[in-house]
C-alpha positions in Angstrom: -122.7 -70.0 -139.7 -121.1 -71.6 -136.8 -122.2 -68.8 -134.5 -125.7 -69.2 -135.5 -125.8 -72.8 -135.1 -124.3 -72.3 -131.5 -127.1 -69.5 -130.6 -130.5 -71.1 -132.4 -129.8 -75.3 -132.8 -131.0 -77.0 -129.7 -127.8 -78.8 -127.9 -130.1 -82.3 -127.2 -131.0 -84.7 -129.6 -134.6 -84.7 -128.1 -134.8 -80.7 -128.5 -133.9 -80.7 -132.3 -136.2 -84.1 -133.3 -139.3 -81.3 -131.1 -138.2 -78.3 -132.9 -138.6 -80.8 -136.4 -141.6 -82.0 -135.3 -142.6 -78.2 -134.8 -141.6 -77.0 -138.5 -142.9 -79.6 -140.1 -146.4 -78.9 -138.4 -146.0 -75.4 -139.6 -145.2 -76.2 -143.3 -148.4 -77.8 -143.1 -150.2 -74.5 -141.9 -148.4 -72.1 -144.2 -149.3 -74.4 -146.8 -152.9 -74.0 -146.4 -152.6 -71.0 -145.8 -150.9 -70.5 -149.0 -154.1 -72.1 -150.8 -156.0 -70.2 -149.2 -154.3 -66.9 -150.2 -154.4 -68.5 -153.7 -157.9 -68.4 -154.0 -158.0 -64.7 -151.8 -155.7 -63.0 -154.0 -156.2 -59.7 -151.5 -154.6 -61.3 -148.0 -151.5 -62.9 -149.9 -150.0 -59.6 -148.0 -150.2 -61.6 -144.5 -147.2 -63.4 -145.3 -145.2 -60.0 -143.6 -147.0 -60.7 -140.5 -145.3 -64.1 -140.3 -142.0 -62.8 -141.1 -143.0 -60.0 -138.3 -143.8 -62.5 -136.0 -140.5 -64.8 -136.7 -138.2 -61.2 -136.3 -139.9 -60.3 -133.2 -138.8 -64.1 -131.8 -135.1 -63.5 -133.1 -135.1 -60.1 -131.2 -136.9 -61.6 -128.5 -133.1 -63.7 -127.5 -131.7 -61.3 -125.0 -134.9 -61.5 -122.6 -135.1 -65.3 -123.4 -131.6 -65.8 -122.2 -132.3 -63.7 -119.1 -134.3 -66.4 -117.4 -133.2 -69.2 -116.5 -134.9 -72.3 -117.6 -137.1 -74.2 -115.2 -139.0 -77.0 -117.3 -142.1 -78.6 -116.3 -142.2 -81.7 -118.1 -145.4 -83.4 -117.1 -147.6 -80.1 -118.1 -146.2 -79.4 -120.8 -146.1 -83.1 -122.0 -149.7 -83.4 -122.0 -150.5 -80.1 -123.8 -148.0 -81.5 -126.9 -150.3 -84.9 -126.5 -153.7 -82.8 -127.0 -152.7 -80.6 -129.5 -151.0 -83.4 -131.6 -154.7 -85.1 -131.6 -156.6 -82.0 -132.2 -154.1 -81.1 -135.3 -154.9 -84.7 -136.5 -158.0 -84.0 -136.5 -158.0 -80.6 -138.6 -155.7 -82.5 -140.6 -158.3 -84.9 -141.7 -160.8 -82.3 -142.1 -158.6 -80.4 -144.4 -157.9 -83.2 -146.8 -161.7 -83.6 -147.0 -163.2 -80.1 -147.2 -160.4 -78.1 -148.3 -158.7 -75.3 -145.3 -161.8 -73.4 -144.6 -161.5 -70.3 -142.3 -162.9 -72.4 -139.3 -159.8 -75.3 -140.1 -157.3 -72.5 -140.7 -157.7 -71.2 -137.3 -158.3 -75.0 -136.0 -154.8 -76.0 -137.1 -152.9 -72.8 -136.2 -154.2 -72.7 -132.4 -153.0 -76.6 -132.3 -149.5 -75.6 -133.7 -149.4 -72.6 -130.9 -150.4 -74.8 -128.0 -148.3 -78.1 -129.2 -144.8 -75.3 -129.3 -146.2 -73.7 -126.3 -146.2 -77.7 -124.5 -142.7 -77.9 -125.8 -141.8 -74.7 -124.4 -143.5 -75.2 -120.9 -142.0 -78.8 -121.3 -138.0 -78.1 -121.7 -137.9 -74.2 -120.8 -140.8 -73.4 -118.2 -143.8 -70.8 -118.3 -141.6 -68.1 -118.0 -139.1 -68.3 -120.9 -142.9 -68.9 -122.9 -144.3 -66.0 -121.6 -141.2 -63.8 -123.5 -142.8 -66.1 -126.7 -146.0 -64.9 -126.2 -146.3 -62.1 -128.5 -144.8 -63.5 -131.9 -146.9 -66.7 -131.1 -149.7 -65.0 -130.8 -149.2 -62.4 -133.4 -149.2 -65.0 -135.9 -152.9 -65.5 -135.6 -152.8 -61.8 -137.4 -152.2 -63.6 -140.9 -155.2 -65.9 -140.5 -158.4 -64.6 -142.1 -161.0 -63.3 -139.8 -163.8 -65.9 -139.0 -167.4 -64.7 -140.4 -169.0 -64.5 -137.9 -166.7 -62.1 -136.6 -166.2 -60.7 -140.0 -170.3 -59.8 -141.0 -171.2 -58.1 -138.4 -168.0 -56.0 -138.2 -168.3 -55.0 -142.1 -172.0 -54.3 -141.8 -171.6 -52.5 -138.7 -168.4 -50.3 -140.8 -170.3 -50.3 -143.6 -173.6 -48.8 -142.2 -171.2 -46.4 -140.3 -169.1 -45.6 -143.1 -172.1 -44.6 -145.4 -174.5 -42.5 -142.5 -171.6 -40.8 -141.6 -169.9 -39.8 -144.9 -173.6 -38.8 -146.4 -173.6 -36.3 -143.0 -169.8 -35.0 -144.3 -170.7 -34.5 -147.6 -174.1 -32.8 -146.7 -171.9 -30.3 -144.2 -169.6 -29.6 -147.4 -172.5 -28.1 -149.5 -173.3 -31.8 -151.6 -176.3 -32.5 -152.1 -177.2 -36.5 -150.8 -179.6 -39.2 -150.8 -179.2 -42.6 -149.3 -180.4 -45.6 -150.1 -178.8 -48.3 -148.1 -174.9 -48.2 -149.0 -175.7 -46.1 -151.7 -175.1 -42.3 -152.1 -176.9 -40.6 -154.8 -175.1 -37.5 -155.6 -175.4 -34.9 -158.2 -172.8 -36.2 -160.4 -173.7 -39.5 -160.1 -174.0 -42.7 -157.6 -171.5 -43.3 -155.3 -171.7 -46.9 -153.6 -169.9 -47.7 -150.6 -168.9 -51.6 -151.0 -167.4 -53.6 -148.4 -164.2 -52.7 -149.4 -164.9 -49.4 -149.0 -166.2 -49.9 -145.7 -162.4 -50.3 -144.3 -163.1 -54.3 -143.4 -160.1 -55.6 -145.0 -157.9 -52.3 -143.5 -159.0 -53.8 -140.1 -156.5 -56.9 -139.9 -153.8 -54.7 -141.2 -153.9 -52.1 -139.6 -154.6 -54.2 -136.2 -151.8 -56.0 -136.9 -149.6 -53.1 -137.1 -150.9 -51.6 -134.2 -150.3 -54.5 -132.2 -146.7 -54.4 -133.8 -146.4 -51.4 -132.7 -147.5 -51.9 -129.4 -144.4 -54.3 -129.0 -141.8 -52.3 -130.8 -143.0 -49.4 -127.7 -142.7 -51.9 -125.4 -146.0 -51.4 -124.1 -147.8 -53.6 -121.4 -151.3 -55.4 -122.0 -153.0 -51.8 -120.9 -151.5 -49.5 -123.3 -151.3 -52.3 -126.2 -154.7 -53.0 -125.6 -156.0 -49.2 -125.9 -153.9 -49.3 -129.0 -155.4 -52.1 -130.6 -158.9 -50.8 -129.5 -158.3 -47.3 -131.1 -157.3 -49.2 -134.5 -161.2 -50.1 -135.6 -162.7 -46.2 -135.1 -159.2 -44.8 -137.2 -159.9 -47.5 -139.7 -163.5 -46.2 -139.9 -162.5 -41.8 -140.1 -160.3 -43.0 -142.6 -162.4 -44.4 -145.1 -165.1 -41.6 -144.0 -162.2 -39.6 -145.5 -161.9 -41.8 -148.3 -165.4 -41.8 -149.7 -166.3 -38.3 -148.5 -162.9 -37.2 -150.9 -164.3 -39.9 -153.9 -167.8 -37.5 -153.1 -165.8 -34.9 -153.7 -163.3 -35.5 -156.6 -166.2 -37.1 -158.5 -169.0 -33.9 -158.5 -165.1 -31.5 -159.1 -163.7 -33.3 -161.8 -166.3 -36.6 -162.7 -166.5 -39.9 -162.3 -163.5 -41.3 -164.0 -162.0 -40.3 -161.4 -162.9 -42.2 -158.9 -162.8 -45.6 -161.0 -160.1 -47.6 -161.5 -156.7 -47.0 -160.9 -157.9 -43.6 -159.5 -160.0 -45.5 -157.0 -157.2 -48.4 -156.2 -154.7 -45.4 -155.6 -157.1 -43.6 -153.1 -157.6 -46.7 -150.9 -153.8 -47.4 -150.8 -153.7 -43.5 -149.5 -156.5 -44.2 -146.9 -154.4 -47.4 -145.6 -151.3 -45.2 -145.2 -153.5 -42.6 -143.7 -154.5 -45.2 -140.8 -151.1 -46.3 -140.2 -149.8 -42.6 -139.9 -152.4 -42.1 -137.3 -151.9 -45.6 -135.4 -148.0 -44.2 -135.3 -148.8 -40.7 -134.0 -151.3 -42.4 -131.3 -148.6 -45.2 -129.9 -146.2 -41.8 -130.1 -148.9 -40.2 -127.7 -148.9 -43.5 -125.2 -145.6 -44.3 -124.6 -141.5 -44.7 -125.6 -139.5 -47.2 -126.7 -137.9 -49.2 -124.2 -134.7 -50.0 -123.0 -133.2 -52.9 -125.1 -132.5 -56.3 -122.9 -129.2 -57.0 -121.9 -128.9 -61.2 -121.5 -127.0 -61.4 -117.8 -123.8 -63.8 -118.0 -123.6 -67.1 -116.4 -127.5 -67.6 -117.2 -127.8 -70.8 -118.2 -129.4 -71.4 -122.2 -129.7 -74.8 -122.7 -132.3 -76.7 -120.6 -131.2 -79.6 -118.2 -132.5 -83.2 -118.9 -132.8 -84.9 -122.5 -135.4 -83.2 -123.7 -136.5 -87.2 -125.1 -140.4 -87.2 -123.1 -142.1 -83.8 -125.4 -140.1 -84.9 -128.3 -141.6 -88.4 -128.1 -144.7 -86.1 -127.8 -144.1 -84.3 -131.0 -143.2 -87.5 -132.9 -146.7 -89.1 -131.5 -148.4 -86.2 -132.9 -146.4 -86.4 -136.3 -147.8 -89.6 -136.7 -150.7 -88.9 -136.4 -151.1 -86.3 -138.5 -149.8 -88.5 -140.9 -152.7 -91.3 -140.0 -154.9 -88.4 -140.7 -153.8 -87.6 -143.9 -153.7 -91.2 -145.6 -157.2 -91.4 -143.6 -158.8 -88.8 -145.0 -157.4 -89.6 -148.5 -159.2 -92.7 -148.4 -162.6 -92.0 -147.3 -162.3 -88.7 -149.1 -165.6 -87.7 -150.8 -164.2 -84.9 -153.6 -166.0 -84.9 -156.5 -164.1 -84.4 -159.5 -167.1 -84.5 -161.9 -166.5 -82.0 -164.3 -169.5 -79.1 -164.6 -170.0 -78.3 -168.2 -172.0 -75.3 -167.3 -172.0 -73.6 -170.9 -173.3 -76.7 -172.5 -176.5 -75.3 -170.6 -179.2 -74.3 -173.5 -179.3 -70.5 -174.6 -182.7 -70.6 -175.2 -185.8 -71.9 -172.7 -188.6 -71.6 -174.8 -190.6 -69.5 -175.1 -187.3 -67.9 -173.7 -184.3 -66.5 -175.7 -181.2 -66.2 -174.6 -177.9 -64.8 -174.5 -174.8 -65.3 -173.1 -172.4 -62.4 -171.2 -169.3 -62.0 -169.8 -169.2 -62.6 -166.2 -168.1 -58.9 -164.3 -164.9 -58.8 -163.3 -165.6 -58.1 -159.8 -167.9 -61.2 -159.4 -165.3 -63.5 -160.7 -163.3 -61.7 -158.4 -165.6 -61.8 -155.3 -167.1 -65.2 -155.8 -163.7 -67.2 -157.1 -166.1 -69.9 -159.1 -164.5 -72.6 -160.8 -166.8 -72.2 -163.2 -169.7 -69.7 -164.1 -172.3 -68.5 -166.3 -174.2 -65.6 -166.9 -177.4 -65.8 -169.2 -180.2 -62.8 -170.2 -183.5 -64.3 -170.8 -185.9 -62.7 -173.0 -189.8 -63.9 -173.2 -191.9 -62.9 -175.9 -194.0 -60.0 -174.2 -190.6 -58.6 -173.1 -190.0 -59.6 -169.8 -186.1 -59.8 -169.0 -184.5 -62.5 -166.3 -180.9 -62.5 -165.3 -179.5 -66.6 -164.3 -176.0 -67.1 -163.1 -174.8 -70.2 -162.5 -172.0 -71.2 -160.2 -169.5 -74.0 -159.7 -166.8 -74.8 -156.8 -165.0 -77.8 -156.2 -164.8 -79.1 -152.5 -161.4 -77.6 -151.9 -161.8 -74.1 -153.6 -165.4 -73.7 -151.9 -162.9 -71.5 -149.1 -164.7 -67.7 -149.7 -167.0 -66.7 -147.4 -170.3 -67.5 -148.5 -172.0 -64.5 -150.6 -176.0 -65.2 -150.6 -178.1 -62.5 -152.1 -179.3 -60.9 -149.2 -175.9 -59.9 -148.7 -175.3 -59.5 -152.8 -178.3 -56.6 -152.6 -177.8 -55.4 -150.2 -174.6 -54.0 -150.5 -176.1 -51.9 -154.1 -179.0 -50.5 -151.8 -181.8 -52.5 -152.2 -183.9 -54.0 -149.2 -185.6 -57.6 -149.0 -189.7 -56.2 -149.1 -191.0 -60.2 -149.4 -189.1 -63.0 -148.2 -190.7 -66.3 -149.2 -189.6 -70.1 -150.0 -190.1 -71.1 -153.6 -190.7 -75.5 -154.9 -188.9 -75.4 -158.1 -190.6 -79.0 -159.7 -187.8 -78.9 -162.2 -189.6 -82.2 -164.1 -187.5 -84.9 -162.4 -188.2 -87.4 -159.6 -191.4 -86.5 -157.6 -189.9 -86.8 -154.3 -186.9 -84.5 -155.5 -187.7 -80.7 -156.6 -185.7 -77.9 -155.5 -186.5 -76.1 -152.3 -185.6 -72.6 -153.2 -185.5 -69.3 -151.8 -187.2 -66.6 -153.2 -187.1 -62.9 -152.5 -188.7 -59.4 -153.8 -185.9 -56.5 -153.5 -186.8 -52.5 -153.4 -184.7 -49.7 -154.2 -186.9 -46.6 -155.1 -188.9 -47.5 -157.5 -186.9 -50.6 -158.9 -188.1 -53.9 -158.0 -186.4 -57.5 -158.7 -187.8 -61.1 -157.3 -184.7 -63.4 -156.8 -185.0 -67.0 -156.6 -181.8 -68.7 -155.1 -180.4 -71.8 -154.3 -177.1 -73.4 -153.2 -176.1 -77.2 -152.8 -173.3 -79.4 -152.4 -173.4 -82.4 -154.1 -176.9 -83.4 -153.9 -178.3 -82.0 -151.2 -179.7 -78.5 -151.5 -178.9 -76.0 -149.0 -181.5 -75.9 -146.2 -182.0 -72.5 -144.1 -179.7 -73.6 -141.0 -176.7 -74.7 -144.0 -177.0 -71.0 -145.0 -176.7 -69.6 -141.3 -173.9 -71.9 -141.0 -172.0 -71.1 -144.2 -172.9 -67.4 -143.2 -171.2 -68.1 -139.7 -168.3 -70.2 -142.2 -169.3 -73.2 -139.9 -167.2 -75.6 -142.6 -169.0 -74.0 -145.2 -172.7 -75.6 -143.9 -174.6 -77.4 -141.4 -174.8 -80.2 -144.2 -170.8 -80.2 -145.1 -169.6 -79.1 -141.9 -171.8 -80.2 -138.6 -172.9 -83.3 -139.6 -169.3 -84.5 -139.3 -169.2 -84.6 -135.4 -171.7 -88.0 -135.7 -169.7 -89.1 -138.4 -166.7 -90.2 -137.7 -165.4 -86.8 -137.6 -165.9 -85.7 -141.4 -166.9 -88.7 -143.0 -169.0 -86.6 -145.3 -169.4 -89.1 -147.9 -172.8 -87.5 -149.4 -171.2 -83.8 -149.6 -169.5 -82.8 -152.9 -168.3 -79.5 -155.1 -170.7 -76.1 -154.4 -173.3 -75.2 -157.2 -174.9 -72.3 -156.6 -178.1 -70.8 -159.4 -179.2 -67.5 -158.9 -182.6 -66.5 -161.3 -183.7 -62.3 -161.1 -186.5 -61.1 -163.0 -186.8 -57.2 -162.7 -190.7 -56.3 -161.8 -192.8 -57.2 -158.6 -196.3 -58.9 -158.0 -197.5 -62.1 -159.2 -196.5 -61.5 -162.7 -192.5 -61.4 -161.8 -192.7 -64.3 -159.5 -194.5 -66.5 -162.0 -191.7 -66.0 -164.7 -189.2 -66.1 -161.8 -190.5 -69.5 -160.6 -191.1 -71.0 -164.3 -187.0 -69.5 -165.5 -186.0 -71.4 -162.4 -187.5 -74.9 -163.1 -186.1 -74.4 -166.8 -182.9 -73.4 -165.1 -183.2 -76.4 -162.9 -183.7 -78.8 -165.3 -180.9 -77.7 -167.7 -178.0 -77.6 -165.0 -179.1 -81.4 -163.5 -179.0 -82.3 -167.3 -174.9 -81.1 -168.5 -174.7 -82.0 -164.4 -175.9 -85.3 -163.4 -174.3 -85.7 -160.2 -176.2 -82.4 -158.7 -179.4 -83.9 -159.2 -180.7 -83.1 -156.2 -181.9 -85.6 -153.2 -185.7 -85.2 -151.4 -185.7 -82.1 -148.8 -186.9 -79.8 -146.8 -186.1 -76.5 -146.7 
């Protein structure tokens, strides 16, 4: 114990009140990081990156005690000074609108520069530079911003499906496509997201880049390592829905559900670290361990007192933030009675179902619904209704363009639909409304999200898509007021209304389930009443 007090506790007063400073500003990002993973059940496995990241700093010590330490106090000062304020600031915005992707990355990058002042400060550029990679190999456990995110799962997707219907064809199946939907003999196969290979991307990036500093590789090789990761990720899950094709027309469906199915993606993820392995084989060899010189100074000369005052300044802060953004907080805790909402809307009858398992899964609602509506001459409409609080509103935002998509159907008709719900005149619901095709199956969605009272408008969903603080409403409009004041924004309600058919007929009964909707949810849900707008 002694000997690793003498090798990893700072000697100075000053360093060891920085490096407390430091760990308590990274409890706070593991933390909501840990909420986050909480409500994303599927990247609680980035914890190992942080554990990678803290070995690869331990193994890092010979190299670190090879240089001798040459602080610059003045930079590196005023980089602990900037970062403290910006991770004040994500730390009011957190305590407001929960750790959104946008925050996550906020916080983290403020951590990274605020150690990296410390370590300019009392050590010098050079004993940070050694740092470099387990600092920024953290940032692998955050989740991947949308708008990064969307178009690399629709560009995997699209890839993933064209090229496995081209495989399949080669191996004597027969195949139709429609969208991300292969129609085989046996049966329809659908390539989802997750079968696109977009959450084997950060993993397998990860490891590559691991990799890449286990080899000892330089920024060239790493970086044509970490380059190659996205096209293995992609053959693999070609390989991975070609062999579903496959197994499913040899031996049926079944087979490809279910356990079968989880079990043949955990395969396809091995398959892609195998080959990252065999390529950072091909590019280079280990290299030869670090030996620390003697008589190299470790300790830094001076106090260390000016970036630990620094710290402390920023730990106040944060702590400002925090009782700040406790008070002018605008969570609403209203509770959202959604199954008190009426089974039947004359003239139509309901009844309630379970929702799926993979849209409880997907969507992480607090609360939901799902309701069949039947009319007397037959006609069928689908409503789900959804509820988030402000803090577990984190998922990426799931409209139905996407939602549709995904099972092969394209938007023929786009339009924007005035549900006049029967309240205030100045206050119906600016919906959107679209008509979906696949084959010959048509549905008319009408769709519309809001926080609080305000409805969602066309540049909060572009914003929410792009995971902008969850909306232009919730998320921009803090930069004029007093950075997050958002005192009008509240928990996420979300009402989706499908009737299958097409024409007049299925937007009428669309448009008339929606104001019935409407009027039912702003009755159990008072608070959501929704303010005038514009869509």
């Amino acid at each position: 114990m002694a000997a690793w007090a003498a090798a990893w506790v700072p000697e100075r007063a000053g360093d060891r009140v920085a490096g407390l400073g430091l760990a308590l500003g990274a409890v706070v990002v593991v933390a909501c990081l840990v909420h986050f993973w909480g409500v994303h059940p599927g990247s609680a496995d980035r914890f190992l990156i942080l554990l990678g990241a803290a070995w690869a700093a331990v193994n890092l010590r010979p190299a670190w005690v090879a240089i001798p330490p040459r602080g610059r106090p003045a930079s590196g000062t005023v980089a602990i000074v900037v970062a403290g304020v910006a991770f004040a600031v994500g730390l009011f915005l957190v305590v407001q609108i929960g750790p959104r992707t946008l925050l996550l990355w906020w916080l983290a990058l403020a951590w990274v520069a605020a150690a990296s002042g410390v370590l300019v400060a009392r050590h010098g550029v050079w004993r940070w530079r050694v740092l470099l990679f387990p600092l920024a190999f953290a940032l692998f456990a955050l989740p991947v911003p949308l708008r990064v995110l969307n178009p690399l799962q629709d560009g995997l997707q699209e890839q993933t499906t064209r090229l496995s219907a081209h495989a399949l064809e080669l191996l004597g199946v027969e195949v139709a496509r429609a969208e991300f939907v292969l129609e085989l003999p046996g049966g329809r196969l659908r390539v989802e997201e997750a079968c696109s290979g977009v959450r084997s991307v950060t993993a397998v990036t990860a490891v590559a880049a691991f990799v890449a500093f286990l080899k000892g590789f330089g920024p060239a090789r790493g970086g044509v390592l970490l380059a190659l990761a996205v096209p293995v990720v992609a053959a693999v899950n070609v390989l991975r829905v070609v062999g579903s094709g496959l197994i499913q027309e040899a031996a049926g469906g079944e087979y490809v559900q279910g356990a079968w199915h989880e079990a043949l993606g955990v395969a396809t993820i091995f398959a892609g670290l195998a080959l990252v392995l065999g390529l950072a084989r091909l590019l280079g060899t280990p290299p030869a361990p670090v030996v620390a010189p003697t008589g190299v100074a470790v300790a830094p000369p001076g106090s260390g007192w000016l970036p630990a005052a620094a710290v402390v300044f920023g730990v106040a802060l944060g702590v400002a933030a925090v009782g700040s953004g406790c008070r002018t907080e605008a969570r609403a805790d209203e509770v959202a009675p959604l199954d008190e909402v009426a089974l039947d809307l004359p003239p139509w009858a309901g009844e309630s179902r379970a929702v799926p398992a993979n849209v409880v899964e997907l969507l992480a609602a607090d609360r939901q619904i799902y309701r069949v509506l039947t009319n007397p001459v037959g006609a069928e409409a689908h409503v789900w209704v959804f509820y988030w609080g402000t803090t577990t509103a984190v998922r990426g935002y799931h409209h139905p363009d996407v939602c549709w998509g995904n099972n092969g159907y394209r938007a023929a008709d786009r339009w924007a639909e005035t549900v006049d719900w029967g309240g205030p005149d100045d206050a119906p619901v600016a919906a959107a409304a679209r008509e979906f095709r696949q084959g010959l199956d048509r549905q008319v969605v009408v769709y519309w999200t809001q926080e609080g009272r305000h409805v969602w408008t066309d540049a909060d969903e572009r914003a929410a898509e792009r995971d902008a603080l969850g909306s232009s409403f919730g998320g921009h409009q803090w930069v004029g007021r007093l950075l997050g004041a958002t005192a009008d924004a509240g928990p996420r309600v979300q009402v989706v209304v499908v009737v299958r058919g097409a024409g007049p007929a299925a937007r009428r009964d669309a448009a008339a389930v929606s104001r019935r909707v409407a009027a039912e949810v702003y009755r159990v849900c008072p608070w959501a009443t929704p303010a005038a707008t514009v869509r």
